[in-house]
C-alpha positions in Angstrom: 28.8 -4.8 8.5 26.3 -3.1 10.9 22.8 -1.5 9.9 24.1 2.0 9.6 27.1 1.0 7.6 24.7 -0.7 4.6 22.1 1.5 5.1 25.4 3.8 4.0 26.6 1.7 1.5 23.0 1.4 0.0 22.9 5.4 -0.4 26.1 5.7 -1.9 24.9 3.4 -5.2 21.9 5.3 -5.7 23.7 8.5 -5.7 25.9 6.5 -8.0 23.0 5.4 -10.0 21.6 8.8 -10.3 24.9 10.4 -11.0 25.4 8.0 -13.4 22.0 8.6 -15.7 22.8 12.6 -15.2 26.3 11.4 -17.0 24.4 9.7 -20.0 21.7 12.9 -20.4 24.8 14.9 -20.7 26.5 12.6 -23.3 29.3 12.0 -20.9 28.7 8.2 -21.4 27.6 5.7 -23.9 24.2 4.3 -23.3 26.5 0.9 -23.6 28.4 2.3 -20.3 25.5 3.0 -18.1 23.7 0.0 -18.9 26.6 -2.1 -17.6 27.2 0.2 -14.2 23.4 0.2 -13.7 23.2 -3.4 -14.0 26.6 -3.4 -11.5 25.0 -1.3 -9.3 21.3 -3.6 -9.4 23.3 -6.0 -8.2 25.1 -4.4 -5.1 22.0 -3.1 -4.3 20.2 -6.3 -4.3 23.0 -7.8 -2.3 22.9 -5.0 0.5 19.3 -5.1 0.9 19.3 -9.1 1.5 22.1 -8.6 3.9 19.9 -6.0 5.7 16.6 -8.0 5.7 18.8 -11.0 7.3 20.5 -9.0 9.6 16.7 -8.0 11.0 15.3 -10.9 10.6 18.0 -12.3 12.9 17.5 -9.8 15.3 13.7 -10.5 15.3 13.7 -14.1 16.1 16.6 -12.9 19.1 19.7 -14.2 16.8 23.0 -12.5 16.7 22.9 -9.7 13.4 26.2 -10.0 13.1 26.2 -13.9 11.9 24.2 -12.8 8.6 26.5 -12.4 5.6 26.2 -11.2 2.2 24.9 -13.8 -0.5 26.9 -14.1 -3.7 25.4 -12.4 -6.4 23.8 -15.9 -8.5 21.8 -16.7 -5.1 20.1 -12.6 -5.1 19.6 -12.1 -8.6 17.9 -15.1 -8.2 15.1 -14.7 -5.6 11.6 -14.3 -7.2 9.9 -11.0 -6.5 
């Protein structure tokens, strides 16, 4: 996946996200529902922006982008802040 297409991807949830919370004002949605979709969409998040910050990173030190992949979810949701 090249830049532009997670920088894409990475849009796309937060519309999601903010689609979603306009869906749980309106009632359209148990609060039950959009925790579960927000945490879903945490995660994809969290994914796509490691994948990005390797893909730079590689292209900093004069590595190919392309041999950065996405991390399984366990290994994001567990780096420290």
């Amino acid at each position: 996946m090249r830049d532009d297409e997670i920088l894409s991807r990475i849009s796309a949830l937060v519309s999601e996200e903010h689609e979603l919370r306009g869906k749980l004002s309106a009632g359209e949605v148990t609060s039950e529902e959009e925790n579960a979709r927000v945490k879903e969409l945490e995660t994809a998040l969290d994914q796509c922006w490691d994948l990005l910050r390797q893909r730079r990173a590689r292209r900093g030190a004069g590595e190919d982008p392309d041999a950065a992949s996405a991390r399984p979810a366990s290994e994001v949701e567990g780096y420290r802040q």
